[in-house]
Every structure is written in structure tokens, then in C-alpha cells.
N, CA, C and O atoms as a DFTB+ gen file, in Angstrom:
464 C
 N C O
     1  1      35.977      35.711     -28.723
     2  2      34.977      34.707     -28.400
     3  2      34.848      34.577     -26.883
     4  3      35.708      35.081     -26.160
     5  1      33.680      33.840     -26.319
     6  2      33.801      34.101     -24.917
     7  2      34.764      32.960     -24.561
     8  3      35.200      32.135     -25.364
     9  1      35.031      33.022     -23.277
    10  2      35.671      32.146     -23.028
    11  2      35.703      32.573     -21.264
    12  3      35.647      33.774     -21.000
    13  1      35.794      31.563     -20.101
    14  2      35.588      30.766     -19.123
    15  2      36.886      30.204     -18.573
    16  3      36.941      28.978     -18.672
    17  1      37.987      30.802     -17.998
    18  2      39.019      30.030     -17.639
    19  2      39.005      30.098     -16.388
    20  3      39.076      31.132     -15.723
    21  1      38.914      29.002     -15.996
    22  2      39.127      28.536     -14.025
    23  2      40.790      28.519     -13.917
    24  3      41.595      28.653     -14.839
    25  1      41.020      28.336     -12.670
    26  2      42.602      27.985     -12.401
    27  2      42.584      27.882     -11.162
    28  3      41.511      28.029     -10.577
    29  1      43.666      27.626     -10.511
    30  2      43.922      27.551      -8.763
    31  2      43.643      26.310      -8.175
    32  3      43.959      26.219      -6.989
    33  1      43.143      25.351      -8.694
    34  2      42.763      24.135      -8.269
    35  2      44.685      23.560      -8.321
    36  3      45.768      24.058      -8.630
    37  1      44.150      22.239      -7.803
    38  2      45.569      21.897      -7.241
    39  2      45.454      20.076      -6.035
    40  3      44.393      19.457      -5.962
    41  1      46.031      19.868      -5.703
    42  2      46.375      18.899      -4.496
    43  2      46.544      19.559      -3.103
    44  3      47.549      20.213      -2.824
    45  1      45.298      19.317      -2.057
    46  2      45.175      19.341      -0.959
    47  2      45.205      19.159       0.093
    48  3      44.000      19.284       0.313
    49  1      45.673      18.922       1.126
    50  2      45.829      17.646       2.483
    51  2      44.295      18.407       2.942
    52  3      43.937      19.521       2.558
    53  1      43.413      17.364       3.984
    54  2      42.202      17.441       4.303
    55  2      42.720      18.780       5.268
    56  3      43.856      19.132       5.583
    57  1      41.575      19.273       5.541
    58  2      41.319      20.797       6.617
    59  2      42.347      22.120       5.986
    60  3      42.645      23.129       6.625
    61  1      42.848      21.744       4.339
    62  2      43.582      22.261       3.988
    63  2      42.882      23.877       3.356
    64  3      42.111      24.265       4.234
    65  1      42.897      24.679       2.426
    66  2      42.157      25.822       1.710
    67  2      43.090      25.566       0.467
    68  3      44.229      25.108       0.370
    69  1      42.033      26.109      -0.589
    70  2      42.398      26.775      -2.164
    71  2      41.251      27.677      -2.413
    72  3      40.140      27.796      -1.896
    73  1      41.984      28.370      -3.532
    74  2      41.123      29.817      -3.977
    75  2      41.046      29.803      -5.608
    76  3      41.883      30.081      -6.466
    77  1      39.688      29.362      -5.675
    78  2      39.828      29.024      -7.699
    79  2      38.918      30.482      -8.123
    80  3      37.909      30.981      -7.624
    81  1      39.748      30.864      -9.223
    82  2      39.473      31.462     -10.059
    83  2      39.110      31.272     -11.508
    84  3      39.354      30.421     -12.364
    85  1      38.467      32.341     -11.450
    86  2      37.336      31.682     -13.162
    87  2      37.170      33.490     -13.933
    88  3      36.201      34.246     -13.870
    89  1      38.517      33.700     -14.609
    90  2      38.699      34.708     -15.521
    91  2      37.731      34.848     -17.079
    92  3      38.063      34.358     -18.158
    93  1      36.949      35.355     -16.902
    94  2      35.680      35.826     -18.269
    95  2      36.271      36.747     -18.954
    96  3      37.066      37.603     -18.566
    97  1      35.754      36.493     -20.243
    98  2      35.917      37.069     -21.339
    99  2      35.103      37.224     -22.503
   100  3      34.279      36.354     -22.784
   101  1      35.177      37.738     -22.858
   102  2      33.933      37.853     -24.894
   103  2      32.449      38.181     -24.708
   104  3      31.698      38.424     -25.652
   105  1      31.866      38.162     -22.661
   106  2      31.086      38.903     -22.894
   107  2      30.774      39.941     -21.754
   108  3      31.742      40.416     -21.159
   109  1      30.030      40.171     -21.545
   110  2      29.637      41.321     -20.599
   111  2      29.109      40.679     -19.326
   112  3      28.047      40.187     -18.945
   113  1      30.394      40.917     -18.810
   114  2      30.309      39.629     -17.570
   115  2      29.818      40.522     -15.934
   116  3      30.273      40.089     -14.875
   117  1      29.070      41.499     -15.946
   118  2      28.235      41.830     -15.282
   119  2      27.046      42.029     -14.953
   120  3      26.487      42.609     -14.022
   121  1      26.358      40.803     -16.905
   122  2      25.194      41.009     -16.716
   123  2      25.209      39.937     -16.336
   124  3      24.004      39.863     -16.572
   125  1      25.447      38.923     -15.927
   126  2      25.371      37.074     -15.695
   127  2      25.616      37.151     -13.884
   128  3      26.344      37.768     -13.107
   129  1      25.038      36.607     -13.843
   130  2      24.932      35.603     -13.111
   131  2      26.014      34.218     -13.181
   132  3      26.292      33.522     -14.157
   133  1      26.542      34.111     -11.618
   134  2      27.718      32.996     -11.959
   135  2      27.583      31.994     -11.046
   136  3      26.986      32.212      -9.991
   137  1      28.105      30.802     -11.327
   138  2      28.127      29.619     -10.439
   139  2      29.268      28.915     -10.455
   140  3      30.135      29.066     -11.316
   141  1      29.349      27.914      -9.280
   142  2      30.657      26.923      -9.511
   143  2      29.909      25.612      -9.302
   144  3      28.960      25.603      -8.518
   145  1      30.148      24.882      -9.727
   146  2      29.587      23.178      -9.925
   147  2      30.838      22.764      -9.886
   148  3      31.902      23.320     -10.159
   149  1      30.510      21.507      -9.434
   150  2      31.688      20.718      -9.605
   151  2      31.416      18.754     -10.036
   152  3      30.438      18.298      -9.445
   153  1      31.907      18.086     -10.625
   154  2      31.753      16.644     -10.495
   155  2      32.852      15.682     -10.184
   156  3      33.939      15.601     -10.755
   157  1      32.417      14.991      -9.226
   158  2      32.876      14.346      -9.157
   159  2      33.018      12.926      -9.668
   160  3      32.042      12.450     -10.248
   161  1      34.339      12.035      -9.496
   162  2      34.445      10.647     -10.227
   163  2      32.916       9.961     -10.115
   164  3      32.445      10.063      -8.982
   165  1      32.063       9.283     -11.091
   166  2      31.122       8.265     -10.727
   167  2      29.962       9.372     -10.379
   168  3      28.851       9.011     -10.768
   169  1      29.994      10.609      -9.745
   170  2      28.879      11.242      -9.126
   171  2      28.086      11.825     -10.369
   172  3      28.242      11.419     -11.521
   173  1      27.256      12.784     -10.002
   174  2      26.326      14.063     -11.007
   175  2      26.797      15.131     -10.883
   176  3      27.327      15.196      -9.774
   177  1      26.923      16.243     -11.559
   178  2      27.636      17.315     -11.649
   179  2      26.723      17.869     -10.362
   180  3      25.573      17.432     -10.410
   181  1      26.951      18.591      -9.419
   182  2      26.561      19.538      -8.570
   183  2      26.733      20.920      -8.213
   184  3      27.867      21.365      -8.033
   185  1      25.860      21.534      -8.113
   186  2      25.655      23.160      -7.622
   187  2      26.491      23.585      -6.768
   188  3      25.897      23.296      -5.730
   189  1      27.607      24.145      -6.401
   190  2      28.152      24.622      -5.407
   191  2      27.791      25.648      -4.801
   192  3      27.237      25.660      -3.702
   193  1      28.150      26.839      -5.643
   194  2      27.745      27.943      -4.613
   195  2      27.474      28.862      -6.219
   196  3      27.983      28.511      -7.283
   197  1      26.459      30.208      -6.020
   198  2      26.161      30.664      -6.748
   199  2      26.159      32.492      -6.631
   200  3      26.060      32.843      -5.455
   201  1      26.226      33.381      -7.381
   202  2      26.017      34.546      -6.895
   203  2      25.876      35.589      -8.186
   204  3      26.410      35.496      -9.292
   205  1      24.845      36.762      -7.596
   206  2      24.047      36.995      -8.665
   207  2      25.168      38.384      -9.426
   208  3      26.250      38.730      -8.952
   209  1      24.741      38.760     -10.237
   210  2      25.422      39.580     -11.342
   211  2      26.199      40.935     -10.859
   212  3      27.265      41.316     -11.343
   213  1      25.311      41.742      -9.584
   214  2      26.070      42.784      -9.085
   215  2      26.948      42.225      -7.801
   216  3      27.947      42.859      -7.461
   217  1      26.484      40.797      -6.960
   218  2      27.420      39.932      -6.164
   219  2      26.609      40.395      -4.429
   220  3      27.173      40.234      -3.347
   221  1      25.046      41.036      -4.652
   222  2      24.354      40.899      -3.602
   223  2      23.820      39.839      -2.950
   224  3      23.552      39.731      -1.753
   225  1      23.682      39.024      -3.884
   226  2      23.143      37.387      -3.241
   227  2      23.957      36.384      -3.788
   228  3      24.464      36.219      -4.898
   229  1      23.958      35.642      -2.546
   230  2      24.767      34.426      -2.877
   231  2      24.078      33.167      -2.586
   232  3      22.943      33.168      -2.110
   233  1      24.727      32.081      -2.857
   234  2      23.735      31.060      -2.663
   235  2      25.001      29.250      -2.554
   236  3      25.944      28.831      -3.225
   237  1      24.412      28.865      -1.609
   238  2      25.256      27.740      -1.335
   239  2      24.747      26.157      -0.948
   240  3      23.853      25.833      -0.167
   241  1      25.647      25.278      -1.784
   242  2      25.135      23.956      -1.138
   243  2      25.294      23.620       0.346
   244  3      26.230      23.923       1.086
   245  1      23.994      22.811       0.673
   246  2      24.431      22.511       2.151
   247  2      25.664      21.910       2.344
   248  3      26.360      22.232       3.307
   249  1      25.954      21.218       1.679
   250  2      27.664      20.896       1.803
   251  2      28.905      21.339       1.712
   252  3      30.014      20.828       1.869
   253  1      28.448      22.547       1.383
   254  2      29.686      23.325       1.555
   255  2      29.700      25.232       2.053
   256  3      30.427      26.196       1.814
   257  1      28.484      24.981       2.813
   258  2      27.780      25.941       3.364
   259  2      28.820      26.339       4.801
   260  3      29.186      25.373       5.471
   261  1      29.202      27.527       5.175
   262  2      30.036      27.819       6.342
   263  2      31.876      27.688       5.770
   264  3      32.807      28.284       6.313
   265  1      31.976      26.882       4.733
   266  2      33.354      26.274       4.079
   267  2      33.391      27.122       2.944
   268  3      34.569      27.373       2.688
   269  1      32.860      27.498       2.404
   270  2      33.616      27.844       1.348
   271  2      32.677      29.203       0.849
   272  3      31.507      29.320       1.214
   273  1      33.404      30.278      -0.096
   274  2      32.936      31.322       0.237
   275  2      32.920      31.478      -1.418
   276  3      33.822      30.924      -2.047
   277  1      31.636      32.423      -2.302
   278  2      31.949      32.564      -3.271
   279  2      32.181      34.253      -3.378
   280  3      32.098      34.873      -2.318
   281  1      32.431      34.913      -4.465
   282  2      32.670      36.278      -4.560
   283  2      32.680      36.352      -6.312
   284  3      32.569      35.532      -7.223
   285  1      32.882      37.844      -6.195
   286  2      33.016      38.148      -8.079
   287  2      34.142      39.666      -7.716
   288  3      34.355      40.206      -6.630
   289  1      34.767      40.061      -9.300
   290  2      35.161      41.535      -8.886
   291  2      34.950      41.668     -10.745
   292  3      35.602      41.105     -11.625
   293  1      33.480      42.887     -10.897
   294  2      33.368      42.622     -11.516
   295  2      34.145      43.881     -12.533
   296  3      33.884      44.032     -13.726
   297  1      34.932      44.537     -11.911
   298  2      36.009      44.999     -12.840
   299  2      37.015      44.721     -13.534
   300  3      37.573      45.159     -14.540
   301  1      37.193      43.601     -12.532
   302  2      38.409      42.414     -13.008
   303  2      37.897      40.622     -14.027
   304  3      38.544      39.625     -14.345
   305  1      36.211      41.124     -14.230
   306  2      36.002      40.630     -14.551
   307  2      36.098      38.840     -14.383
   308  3      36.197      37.955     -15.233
   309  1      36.014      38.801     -12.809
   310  2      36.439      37.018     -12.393
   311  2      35.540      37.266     -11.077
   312  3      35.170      38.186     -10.346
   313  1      35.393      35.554     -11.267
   314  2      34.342      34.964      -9.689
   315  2      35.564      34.277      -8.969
   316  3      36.679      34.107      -9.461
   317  1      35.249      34.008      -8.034
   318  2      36.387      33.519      -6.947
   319  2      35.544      32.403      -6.437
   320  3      34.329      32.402      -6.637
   321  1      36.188      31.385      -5.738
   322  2      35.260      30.314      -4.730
   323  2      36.810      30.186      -3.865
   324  3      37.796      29.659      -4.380
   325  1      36.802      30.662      -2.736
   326  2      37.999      30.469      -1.356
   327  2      36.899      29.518      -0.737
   328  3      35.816      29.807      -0.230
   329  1      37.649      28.016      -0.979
   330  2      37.520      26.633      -0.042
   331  2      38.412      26.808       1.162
   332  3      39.594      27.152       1.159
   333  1      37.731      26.545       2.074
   334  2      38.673      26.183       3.566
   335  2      38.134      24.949       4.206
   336  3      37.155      24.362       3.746
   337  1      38.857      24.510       5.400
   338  2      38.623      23.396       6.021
   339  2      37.812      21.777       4.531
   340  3      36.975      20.892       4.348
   341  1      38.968      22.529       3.970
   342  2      38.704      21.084       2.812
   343  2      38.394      19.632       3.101
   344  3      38.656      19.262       4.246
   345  1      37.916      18.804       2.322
   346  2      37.227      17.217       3.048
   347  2      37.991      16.543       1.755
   348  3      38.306      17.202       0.764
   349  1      38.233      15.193       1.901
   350  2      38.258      14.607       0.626
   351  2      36.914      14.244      -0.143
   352  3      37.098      13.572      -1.158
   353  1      35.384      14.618       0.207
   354  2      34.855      14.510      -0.424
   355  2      34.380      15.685      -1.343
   356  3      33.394      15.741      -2.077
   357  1      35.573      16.808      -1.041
   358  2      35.754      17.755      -2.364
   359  2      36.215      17.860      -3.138
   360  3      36.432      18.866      -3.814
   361  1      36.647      16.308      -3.321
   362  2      38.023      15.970      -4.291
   363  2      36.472      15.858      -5.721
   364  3      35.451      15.204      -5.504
   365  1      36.733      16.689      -7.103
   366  2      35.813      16.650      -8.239
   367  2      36.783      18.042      -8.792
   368  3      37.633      18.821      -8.360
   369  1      36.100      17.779      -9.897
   370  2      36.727      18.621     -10.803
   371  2      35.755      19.928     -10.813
   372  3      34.571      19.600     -10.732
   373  1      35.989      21.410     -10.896
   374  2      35.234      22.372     -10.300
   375  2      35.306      23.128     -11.961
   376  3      36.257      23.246     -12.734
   377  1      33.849      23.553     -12.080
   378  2      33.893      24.334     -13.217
   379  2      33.152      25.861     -13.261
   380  3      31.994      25.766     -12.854
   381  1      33.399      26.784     -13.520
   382  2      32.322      27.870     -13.668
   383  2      31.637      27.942     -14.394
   384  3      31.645      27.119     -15.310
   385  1      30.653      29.024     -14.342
   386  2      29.047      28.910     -15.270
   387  2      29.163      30.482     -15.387
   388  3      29.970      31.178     -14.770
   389  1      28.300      30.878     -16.208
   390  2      28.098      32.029     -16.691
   391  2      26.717      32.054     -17.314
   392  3      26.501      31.618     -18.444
   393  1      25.770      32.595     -16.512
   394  2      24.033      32.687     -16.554
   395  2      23.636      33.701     -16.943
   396  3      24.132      34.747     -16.522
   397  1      22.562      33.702     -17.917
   398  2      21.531      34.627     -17.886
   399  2      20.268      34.692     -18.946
   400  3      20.429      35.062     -20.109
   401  1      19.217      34.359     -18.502
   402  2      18.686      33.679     -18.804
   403  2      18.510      31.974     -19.383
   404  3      18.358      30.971     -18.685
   405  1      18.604      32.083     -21.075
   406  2      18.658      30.740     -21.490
   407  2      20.302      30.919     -22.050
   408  3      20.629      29.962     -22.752
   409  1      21.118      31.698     -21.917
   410  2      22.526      32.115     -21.855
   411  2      23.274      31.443     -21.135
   412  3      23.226      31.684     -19.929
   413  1      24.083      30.526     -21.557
   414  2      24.875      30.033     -20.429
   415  2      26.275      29.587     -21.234
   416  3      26.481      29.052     -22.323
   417  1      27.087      30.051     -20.210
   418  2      28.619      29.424     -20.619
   419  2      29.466      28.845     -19.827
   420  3      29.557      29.436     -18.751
   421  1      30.111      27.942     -19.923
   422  2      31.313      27.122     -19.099
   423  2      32.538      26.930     -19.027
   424  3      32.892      26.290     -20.017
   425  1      33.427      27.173     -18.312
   426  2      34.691      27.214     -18.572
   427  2      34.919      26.045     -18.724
   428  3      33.919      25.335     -18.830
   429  1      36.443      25.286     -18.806
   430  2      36.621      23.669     -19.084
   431  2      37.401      23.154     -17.900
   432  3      38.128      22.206     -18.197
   433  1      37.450      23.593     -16.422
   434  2      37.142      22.888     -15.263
   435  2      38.379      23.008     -14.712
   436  3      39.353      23.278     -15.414
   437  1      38.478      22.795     -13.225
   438  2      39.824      22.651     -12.770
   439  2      39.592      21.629     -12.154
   440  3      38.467      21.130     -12.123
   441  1      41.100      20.903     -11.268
   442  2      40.632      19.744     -10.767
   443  2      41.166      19.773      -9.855
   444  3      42.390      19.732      -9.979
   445  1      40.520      19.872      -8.226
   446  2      40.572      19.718      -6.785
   447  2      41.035      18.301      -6.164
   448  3      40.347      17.356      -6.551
   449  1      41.981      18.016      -5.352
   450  2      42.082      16.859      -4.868
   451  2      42.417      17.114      -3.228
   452  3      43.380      17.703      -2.736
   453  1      41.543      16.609      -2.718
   454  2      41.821      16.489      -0.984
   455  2      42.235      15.122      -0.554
   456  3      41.441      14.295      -0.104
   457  1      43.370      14.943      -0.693
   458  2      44.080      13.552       0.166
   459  2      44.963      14.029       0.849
   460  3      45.547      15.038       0.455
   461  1      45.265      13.472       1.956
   462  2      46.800      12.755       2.927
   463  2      48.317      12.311       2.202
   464  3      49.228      11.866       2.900
């Protein structure tokens, strides 16, 4: 079955880095298109950063544009998101996506915390 597993999330001190991973499975995870969203407590789920199926275009929120970097390896079948210079307002729980067309799948999230 498919399945969507993130990991690497963790507890952060601010200006700190983490590197989440989001391991695919059950389908043919080079035809999709992938994303990372994340939500936070009280907020709306949001777009992080996005990148397309062979990993030529990428695409990023202004908020986390210059910070954080997305990637794929699609032999190894996983997307990457390497956060640096972390904020506590990246403290949300981070999930991957798996696109294509009206196709979509989600892993069940990791959870980021940037405090002192």
C-alpha cells in the first residue's frame, strides 16, 4: 500500500538546522510531484517548499525562502527539506505530499520545535 513516512523532525534551539525526510512507497514515486506543508498550533496548514517529479524546479514560501532547501533522490525513493537558521516560528508539525494530478498522498507528519 502506499505509504508516506517523514522522520528527522525533533527539538531545536533558534538559528539551529534539521533535515526531514519523507521515505515513499506503494507507488511510483517519480512520477509525483512532492511537497512539504506544515501546520502549525491554531494556524492553516501551509505550503513550504515544493519540487517537481525529475527535481528541476523547485518552489518556496516566502518564509522560508534562502532557509531552507528542498531536494528528492529519486532512486532512493525520498524528498528531503534541510532547514537552517531555524526561527521559533517554525515550530508546526511538517508533513509530505505526494502529487499528481487529482492523486495525492500524505504521510502522517513530523513535529519541529524551535525553542531556547
Amino acid at each position: 500500500q502506499v505509504q508516506l513516512v517523514e522522520s528527522g523532525g525533533g527539538l531545536v534551539q533558534p538559528g539551529g538546522s534539521l533535515r526531514l525526510s519523507c521515505a515513499a512507497s506503494g507507488f511510483t514515486f517519480s512520477n509525483f510531484a512532492m511537497r512539504w506543508f506544515r501546520r502549525a498550533p491554531g494556524k492553516e496548514r501551509e505550503l513550504v517548499a515544493g519540487i517537481s517529479s525529475a527535481g528541476s524546479s523547485t518552489n518556496y514560501a516566502d518564509s522560508v525562502k534562502g532557509r531552507f532547501t528542498i531536494s528528492r533522490d529519486n532512486a532512493k525513493n525520498t524528498v528531503y527539506l534541510e532547514m537552517n537558521s531555524l526561527k521559533p516560528e517554525d515550530t508546526a508539525v511538517y508533513y509530505c505530499n505526494a502529487q499528481r494530478g487529482f492523486n495525492g498522498y500524505w504521510g502522517q507528519g513530523t513535529q519541529v520545535t524551535v525553542s531556547s
